[in-house]
PABAMAR-356615 format. One line per field, with one value per atom (N, C-alpha, C): residue in one letter; atom name; x negated, y negated, z. Coordinates in pm, whole numbers, plus 50000, padded with zeros to 5 digits. Atoms other than C-alpha are relative to their C-alpha. Layout:
resn: A|...
name: CA|...
c1: X|...
c2: Y|...
c3: Z|...
END
This chain:
resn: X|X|X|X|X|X|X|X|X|X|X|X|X|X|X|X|X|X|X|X|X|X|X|X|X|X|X|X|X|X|X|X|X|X|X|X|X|X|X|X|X|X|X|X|X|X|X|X|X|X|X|X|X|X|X|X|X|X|X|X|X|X|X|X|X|X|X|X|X|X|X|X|X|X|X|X|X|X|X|X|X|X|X|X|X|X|X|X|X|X|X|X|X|X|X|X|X|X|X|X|X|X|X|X|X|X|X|X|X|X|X|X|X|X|X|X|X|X|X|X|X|X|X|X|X|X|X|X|X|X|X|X|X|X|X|X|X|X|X|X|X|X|X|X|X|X|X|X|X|X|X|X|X|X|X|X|X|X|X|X|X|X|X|X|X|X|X|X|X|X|X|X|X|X|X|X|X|X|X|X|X|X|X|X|X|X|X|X|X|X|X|X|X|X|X|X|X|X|X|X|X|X|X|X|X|X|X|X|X|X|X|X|X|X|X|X|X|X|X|X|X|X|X|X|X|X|X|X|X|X|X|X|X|X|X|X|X|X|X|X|X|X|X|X|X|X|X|X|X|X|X|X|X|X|X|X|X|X|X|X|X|X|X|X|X|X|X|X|X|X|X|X|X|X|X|X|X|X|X|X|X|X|X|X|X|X|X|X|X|X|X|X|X|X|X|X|X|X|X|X|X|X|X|X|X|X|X|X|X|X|X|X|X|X|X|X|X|X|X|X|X|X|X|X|X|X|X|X|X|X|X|X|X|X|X|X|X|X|X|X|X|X|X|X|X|X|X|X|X|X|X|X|X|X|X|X|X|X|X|X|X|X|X|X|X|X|X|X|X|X|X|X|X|X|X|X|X|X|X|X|X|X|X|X|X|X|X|X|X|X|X|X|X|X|X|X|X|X|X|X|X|X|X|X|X|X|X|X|X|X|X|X|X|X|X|X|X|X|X|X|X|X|X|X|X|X|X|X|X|X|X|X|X|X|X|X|X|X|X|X|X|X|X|X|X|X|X|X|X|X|X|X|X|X|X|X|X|X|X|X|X|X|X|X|X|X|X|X|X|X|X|X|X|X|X|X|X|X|X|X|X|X|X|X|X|X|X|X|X|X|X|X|X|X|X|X|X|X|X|X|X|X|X|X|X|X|X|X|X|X|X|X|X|X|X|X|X|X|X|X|X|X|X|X|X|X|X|X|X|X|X|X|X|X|X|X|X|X|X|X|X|X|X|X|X|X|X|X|X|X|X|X|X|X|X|X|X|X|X|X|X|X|X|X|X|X|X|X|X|X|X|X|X|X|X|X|X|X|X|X|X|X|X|X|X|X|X|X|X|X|X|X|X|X|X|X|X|X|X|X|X|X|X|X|X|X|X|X|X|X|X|X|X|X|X|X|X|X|X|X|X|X|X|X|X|X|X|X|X|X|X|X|X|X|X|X|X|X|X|X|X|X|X|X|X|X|X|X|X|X|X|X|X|X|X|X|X|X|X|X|X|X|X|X|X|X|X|X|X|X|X|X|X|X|X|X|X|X|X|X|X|X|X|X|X|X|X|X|X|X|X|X|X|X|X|X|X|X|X|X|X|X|X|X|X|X|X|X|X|X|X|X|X|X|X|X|X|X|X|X|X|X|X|X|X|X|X|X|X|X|X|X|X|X|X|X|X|X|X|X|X|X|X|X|X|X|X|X|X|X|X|X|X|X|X|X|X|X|X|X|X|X
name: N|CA|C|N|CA|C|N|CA|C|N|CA|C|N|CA|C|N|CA|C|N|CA|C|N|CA|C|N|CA|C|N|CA|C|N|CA|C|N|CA|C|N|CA|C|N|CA|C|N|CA|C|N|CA|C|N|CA|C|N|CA|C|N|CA|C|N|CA|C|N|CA|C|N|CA|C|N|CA|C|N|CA|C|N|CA|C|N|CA|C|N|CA|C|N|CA|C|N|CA|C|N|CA|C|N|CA|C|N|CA|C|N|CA|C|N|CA|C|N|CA|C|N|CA|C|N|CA|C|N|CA|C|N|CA|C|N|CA|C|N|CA|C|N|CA|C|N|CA|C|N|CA|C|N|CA|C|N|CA|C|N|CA|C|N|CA|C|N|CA|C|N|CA|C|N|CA|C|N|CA|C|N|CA|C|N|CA|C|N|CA|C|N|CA|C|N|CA|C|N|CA|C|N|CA|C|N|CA|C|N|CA|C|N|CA|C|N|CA|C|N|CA|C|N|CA|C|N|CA|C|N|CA|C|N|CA|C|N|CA|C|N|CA|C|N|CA|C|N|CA|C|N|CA|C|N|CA|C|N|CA|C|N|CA|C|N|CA|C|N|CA|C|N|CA|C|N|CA|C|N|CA|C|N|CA|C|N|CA|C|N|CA|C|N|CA|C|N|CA|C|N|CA|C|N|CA|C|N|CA|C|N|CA|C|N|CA|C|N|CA|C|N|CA|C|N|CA|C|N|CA|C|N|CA|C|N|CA|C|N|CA|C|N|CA|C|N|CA|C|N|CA|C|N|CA|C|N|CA|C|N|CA|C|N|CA|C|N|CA|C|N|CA|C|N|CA|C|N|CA|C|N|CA|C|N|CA|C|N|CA|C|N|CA|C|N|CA|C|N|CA|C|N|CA|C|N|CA|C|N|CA|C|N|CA|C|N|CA|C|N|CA|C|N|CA|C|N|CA|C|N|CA|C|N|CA|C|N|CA|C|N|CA|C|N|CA|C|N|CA|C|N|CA|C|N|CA|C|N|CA|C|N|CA|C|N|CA|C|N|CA|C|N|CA|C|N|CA|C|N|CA|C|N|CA|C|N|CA|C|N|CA|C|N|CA|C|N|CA|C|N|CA|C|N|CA|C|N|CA|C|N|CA|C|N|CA|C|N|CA|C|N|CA|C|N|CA|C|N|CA|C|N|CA|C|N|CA|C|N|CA|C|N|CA|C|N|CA|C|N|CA|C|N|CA|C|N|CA|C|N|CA|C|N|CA|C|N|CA|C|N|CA|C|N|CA|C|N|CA|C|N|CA|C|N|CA|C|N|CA|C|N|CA|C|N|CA|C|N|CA|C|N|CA|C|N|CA|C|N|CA|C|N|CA|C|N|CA|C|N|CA|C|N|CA|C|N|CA|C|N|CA|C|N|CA|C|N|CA|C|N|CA|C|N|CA|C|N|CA|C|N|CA|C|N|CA|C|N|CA|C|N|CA|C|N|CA|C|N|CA|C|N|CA|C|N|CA|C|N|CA|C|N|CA|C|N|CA|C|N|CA|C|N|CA|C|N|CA|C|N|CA|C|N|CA|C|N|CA|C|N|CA|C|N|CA|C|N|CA|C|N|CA|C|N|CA|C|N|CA|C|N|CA|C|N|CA|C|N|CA|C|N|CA|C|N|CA|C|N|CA|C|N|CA|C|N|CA|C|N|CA|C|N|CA|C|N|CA|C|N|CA|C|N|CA|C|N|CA|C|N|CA|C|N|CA|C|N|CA|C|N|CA|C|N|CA|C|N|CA|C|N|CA|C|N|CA|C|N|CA|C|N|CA|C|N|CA|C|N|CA|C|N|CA|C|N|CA|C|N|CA|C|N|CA|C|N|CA|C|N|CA|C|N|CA|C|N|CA|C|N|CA|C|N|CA|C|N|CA|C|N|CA|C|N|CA|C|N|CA|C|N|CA|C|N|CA|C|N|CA|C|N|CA|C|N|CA|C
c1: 49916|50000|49913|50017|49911|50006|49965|49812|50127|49876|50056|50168|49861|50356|50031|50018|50284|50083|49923|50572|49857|50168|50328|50053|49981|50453|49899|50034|50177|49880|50136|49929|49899|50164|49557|49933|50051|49471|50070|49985|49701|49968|50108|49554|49877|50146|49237|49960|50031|49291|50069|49911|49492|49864|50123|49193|49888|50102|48949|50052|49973|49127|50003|49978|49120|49872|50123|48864|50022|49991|48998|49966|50020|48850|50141|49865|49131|49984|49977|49234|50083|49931|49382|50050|49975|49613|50117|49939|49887|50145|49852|50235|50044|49943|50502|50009|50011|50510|49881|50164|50149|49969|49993|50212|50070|49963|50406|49895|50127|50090|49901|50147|49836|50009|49992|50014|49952|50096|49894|49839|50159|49531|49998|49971|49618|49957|50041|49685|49898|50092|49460|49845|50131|49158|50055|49989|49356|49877|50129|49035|49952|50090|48861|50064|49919|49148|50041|49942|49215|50101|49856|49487|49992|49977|49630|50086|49981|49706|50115|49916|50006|50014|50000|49935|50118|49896|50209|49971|50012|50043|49873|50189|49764|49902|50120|49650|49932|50017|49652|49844|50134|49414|49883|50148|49167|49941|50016|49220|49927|50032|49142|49847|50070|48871|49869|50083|48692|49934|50052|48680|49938|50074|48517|49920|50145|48228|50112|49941|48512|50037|49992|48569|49883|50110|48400|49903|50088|48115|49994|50002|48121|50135|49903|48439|50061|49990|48492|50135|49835|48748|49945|50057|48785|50128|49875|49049|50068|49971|49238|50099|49902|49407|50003|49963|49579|49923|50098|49364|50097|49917|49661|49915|50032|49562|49849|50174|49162|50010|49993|49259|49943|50008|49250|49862|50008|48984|49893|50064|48734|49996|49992|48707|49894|50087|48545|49857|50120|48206|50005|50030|48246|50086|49917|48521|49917|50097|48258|49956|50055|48173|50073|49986|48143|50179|49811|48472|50085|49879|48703|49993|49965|48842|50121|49834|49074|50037|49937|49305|49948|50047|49188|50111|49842|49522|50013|49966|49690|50051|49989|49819|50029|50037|49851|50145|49856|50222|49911|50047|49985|49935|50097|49727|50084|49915|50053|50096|49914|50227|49910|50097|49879|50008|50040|49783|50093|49861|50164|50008|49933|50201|50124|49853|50536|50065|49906|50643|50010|49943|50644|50097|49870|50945|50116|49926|51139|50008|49987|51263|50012|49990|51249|50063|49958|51495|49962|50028|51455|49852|50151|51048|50072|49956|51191|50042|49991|51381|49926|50079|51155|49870|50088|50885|50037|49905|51111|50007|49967|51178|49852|50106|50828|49954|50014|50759|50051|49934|51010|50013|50097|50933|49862|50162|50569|49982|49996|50693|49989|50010|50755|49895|50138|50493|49891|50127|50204|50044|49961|50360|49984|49983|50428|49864|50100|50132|49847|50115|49881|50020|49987|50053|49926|50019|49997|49848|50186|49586|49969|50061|49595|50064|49983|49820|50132|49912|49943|50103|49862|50234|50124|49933|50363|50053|49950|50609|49967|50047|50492|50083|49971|50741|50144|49897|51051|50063|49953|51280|50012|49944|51320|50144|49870|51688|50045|49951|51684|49909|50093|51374|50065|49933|51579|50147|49837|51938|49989|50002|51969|50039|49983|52106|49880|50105|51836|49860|50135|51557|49954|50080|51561|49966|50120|51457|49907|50120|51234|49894|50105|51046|49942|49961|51095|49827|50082|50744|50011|50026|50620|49959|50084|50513|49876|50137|50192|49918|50051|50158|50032|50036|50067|50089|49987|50217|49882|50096|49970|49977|50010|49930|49879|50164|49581|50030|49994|49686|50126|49891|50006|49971|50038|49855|49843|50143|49543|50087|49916|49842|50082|49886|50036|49918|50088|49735|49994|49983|49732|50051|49877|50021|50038|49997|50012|49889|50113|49705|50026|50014|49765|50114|49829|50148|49977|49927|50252|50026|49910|50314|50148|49812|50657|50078|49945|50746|50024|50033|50623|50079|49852|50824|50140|49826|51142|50037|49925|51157|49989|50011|51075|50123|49915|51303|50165|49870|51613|50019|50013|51530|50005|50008|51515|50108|49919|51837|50140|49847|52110|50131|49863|52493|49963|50008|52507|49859|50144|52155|49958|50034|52067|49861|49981|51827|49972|50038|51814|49857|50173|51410|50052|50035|51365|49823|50130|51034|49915|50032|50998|49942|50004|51031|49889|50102|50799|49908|50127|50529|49992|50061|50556|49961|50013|50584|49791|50158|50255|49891|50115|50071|49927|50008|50137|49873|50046|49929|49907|50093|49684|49956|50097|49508|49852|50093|49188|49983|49999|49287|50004|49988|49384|49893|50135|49130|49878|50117|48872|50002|49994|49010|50012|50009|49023|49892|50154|48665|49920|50044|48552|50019|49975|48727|49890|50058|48584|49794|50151|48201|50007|49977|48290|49954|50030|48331|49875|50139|48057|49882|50120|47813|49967|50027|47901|49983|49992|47944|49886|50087|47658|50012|49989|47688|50140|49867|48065|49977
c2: 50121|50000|49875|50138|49642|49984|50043|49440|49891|50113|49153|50079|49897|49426|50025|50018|49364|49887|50090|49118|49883|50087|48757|49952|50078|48769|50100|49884|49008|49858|50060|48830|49997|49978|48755|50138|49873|49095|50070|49933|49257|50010|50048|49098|50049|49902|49209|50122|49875|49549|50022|49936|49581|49995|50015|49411|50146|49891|49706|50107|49886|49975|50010|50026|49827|50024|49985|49892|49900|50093|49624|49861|50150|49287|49928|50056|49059|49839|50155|48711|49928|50020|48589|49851|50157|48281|49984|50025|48130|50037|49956|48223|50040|49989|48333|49938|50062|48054|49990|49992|48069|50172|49889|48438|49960|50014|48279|49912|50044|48122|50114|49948|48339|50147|49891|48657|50027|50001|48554|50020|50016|48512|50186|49830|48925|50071|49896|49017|49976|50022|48835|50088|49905|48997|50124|49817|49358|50090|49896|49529|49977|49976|49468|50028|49952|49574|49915|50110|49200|50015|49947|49268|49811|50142|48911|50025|49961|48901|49877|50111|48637|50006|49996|48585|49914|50062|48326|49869|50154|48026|49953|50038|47795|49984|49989|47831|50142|49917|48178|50023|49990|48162|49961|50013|47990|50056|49922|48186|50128|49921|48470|50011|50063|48300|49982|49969|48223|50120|49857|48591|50097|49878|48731|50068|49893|48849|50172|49900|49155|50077|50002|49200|50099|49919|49476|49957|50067|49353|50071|49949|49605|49942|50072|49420|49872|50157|49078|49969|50103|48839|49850|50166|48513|49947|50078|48276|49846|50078|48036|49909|50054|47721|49869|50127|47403|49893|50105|47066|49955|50088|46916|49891|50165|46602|50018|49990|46704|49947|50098|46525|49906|50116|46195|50031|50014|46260|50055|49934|46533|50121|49894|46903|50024|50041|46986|50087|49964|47114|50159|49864|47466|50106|49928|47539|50018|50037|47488|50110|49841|47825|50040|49921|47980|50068|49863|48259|49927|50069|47937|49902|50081|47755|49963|50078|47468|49924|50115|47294|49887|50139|46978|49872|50068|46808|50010|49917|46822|50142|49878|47132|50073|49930|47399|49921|50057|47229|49850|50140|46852|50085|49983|47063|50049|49969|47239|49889|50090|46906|49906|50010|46804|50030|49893|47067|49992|49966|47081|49870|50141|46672|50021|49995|46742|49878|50135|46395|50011|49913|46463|50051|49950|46621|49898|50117|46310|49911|50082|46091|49835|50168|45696|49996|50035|45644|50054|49925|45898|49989|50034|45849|49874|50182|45455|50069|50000|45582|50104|49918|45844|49938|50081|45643|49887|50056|45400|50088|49925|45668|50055|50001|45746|49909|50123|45408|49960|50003|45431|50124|49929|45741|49956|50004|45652|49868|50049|45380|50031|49898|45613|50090|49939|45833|49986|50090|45615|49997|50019|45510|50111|49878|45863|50095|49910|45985|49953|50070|45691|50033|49877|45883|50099|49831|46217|50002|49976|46134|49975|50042|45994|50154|49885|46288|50100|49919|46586|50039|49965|46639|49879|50056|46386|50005|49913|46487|49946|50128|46410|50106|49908|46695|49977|50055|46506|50038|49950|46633|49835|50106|46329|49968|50030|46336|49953|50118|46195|49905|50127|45996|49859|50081|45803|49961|50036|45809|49844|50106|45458|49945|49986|45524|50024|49944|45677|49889|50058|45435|49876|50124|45121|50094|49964|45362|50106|49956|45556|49872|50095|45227|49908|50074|45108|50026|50013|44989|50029|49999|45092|49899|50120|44892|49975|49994|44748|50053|49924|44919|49907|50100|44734|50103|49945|44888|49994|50046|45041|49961|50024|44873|50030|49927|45004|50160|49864|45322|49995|49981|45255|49987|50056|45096|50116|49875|45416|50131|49886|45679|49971|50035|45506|49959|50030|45440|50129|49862|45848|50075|49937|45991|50170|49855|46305|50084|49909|46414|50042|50000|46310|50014|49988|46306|50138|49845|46605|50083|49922|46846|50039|49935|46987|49891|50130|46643|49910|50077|46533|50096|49962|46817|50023|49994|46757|49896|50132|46387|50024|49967|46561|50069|49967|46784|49925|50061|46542|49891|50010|46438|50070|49879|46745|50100|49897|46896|49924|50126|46601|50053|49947|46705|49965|50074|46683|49995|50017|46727|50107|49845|47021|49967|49901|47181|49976|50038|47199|50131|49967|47266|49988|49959|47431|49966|49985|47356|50188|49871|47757|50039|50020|47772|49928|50028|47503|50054|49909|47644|50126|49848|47999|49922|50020|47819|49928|50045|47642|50087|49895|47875|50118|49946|48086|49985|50079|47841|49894|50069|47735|49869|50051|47409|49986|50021|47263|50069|49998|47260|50116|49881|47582|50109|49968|47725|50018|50020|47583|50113|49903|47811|50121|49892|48091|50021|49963|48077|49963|49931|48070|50106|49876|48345|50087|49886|48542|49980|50049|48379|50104|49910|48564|50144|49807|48914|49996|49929|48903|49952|50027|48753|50152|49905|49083|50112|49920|49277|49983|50008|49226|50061|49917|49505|50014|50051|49382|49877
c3: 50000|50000|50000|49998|49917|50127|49869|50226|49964|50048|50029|50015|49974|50103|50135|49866|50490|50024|50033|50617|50096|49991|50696|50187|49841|51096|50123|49927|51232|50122|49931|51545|49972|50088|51463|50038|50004|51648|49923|50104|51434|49885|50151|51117|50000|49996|51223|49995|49977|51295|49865|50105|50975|49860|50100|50788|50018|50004|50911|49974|50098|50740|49842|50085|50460|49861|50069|50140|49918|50180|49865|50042|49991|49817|50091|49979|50022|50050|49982|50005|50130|49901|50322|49994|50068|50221|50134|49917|50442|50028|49988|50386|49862|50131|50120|49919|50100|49918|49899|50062|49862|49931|50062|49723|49853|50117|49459|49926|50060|49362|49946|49981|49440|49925|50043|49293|49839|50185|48925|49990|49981|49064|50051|50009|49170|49911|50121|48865|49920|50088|48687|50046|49947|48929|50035|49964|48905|49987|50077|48769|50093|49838|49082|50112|49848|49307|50090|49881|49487|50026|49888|49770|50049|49900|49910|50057|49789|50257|50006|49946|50397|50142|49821|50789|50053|49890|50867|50039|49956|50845|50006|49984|50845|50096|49881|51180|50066|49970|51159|49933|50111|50834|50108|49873|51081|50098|49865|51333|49957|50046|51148|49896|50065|50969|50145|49886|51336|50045|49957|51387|49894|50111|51055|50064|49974|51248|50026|49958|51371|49882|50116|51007|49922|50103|50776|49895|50026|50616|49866|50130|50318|49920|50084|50200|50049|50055|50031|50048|49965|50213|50008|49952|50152|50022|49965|50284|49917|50069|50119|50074|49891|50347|49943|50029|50284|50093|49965|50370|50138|49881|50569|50027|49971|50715|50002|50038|50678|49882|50103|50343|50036|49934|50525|50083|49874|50798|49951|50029|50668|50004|49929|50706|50093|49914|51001|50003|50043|50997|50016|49979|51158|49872|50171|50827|49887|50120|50622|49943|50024|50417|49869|50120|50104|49959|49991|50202|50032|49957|50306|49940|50127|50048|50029|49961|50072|49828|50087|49843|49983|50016|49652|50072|49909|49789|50124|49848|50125|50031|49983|50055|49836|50080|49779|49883|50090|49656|49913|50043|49581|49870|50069|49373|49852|50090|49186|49945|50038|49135|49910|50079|49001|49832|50114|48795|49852|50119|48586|49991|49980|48611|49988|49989|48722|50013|50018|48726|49822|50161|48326|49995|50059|48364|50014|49939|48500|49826|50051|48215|50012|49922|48239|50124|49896|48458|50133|49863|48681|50062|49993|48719|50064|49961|48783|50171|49889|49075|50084|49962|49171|50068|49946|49225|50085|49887|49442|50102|49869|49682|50052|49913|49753|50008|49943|49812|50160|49860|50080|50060|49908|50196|50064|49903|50255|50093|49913|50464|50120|49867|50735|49969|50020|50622|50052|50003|50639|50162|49799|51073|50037|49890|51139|49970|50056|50957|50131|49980|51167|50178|49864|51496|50017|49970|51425|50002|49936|51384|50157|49849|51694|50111|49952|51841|49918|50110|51653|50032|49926|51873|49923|50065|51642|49877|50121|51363|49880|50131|50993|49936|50057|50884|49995|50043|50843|49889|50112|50525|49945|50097|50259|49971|49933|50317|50092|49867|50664|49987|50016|50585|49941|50101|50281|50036|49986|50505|50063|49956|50541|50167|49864|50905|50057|49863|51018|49997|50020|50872|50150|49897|51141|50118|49873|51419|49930|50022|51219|50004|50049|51116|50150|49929|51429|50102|49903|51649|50104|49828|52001|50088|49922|52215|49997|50021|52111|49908|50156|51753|49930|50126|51446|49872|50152|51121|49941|50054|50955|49817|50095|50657|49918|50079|50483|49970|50001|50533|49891|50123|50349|49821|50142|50051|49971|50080|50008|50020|50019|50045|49880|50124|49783|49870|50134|49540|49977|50010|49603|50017|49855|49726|49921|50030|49468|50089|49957|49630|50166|49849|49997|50073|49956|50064|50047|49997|50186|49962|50147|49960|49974|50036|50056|50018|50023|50094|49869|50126|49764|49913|50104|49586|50066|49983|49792|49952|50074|49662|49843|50168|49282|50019|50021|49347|49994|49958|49479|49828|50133|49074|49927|50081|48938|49978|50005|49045|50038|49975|49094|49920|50055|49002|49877|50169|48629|49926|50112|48507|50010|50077|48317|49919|49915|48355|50119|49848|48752|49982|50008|48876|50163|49832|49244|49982|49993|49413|49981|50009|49393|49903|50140|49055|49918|50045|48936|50067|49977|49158|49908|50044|48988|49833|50185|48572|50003|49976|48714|50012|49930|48852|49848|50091|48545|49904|50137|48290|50121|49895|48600|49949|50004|48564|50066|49943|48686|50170|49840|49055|50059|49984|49062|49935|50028|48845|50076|49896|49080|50128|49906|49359|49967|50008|49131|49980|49988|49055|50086|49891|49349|50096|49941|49479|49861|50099|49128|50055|49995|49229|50101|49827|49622|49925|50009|49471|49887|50072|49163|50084|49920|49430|50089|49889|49667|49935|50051|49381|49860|50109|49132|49842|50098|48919|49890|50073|48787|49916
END
């Protein structure tokens, strides 16, 4: 059995002990969505047997990533984890390694919204108001985003439906006592906001364009991830060859 046929809710000792039975190259990525990515990069490396792993998340990937030394040394794993706010900030030095590979984006949805220029599918108008609403999304964005560096107990995971309900905006926007709006931060998220936004944020305001009563055809974020993934670009590319560099480095003779 595929380890990718394992459901992605097992603990890091279970991940571990599941990894040392294992003989096939394996990719250890973060969740199901990232299978609808990563399952083309599968088949494409079938001839060498790559198994991808779904732990449940991106703190598992690390977690699991901390403990390689427990890990079989005769077989190739490398991990694959979304930047998240290490976009902004840096990754931190001890991540640093050949077998852990992050997204050029904040997470694997920026690099796929990249890769396909899915705003391309938006016609005038809709691009017009499309780009309006992340404007005002990254109002709150940018505040709740200049929180959460300071402490991560602070939510940056808001849906774009309550962000944009005009009820809810004056106490989202709304100052603490003794906070500045940050403005710098607003204006270098919005010179980049495919890269650095959020990702599932950035395709829920594509999507709330993509699938409005009356417009044919309707586009799930699901969906474009898999037509993408299909016909990879750059971004993605990049993370498939370095996974392919991982195994012909361990594997010479391939």
């Amino acid at each position: 059995m595929k380890l990718s046929q394992h459901k992605p809710d097992l603990s890091i000792d279970e991940i571990i002990a599941l990894l040392k039975k294992t003989s096939l190259p394996t990719i250890i990525v973060e969740g199901t969505d990232d299978i609808i990515v990563y399952r083309h990069m599968e088949e494409s490396l079938s001839a060498i047997g790559i198994s991808v792993l779904p732990v449940g998340g991106r703190k598992n990937v690390l977690g699991v990533f901390s403990r390689r030394g427990d890990l079989p040394k005769a077989v190739t794993i490398a991990f694959i984890a979304d930047q998240d706010v290490w976009v902004h900030i840096g990754i931190p030095g001890e991540y640093i390694d050949d077998h852990l590979i992050f997204t050029s984006g904040y997470s694997i949805e920026n690099d796929i919204y990249i890769d396909g220029e899915l705003w391309k599918l938006l016609i005038k108008d809709e691009l017009t108001k499309f780009e309006a609403e992340v404007s005002e999304f990254l109002r709150w964005y940018a505040l709740a985003l200049s929180r959460h560096l300071q402490d991560p107990s602070n939510n940056i995971k808001l849906h774009p439906n309550h962000v944009l309900n005009p009820d809810q905006q004056p106490s989202l926007l709304s100052l603490r006592s003794g906070e500045s709006y940050p403005n710098e931060l607003y204006e270098a998220l919005s010179k980049n906001y495919q890269k650095n936004l959020r990702g599932k944020s950035l395709m829920a305001l594509l999507v709330r364009h993509t699938s409005y009563k009356g417009r044919e055809p309707h586009h799930n974020d699901k969906a474009l991830m898999e037509i993408v993934a299909s016909r990879p670009g750059p971004l993605l590319e990049a993370i498939y060859s370095r996974v392919k560099a991982l195994y012909s480095d361990a594997n010479p003779t391939h």
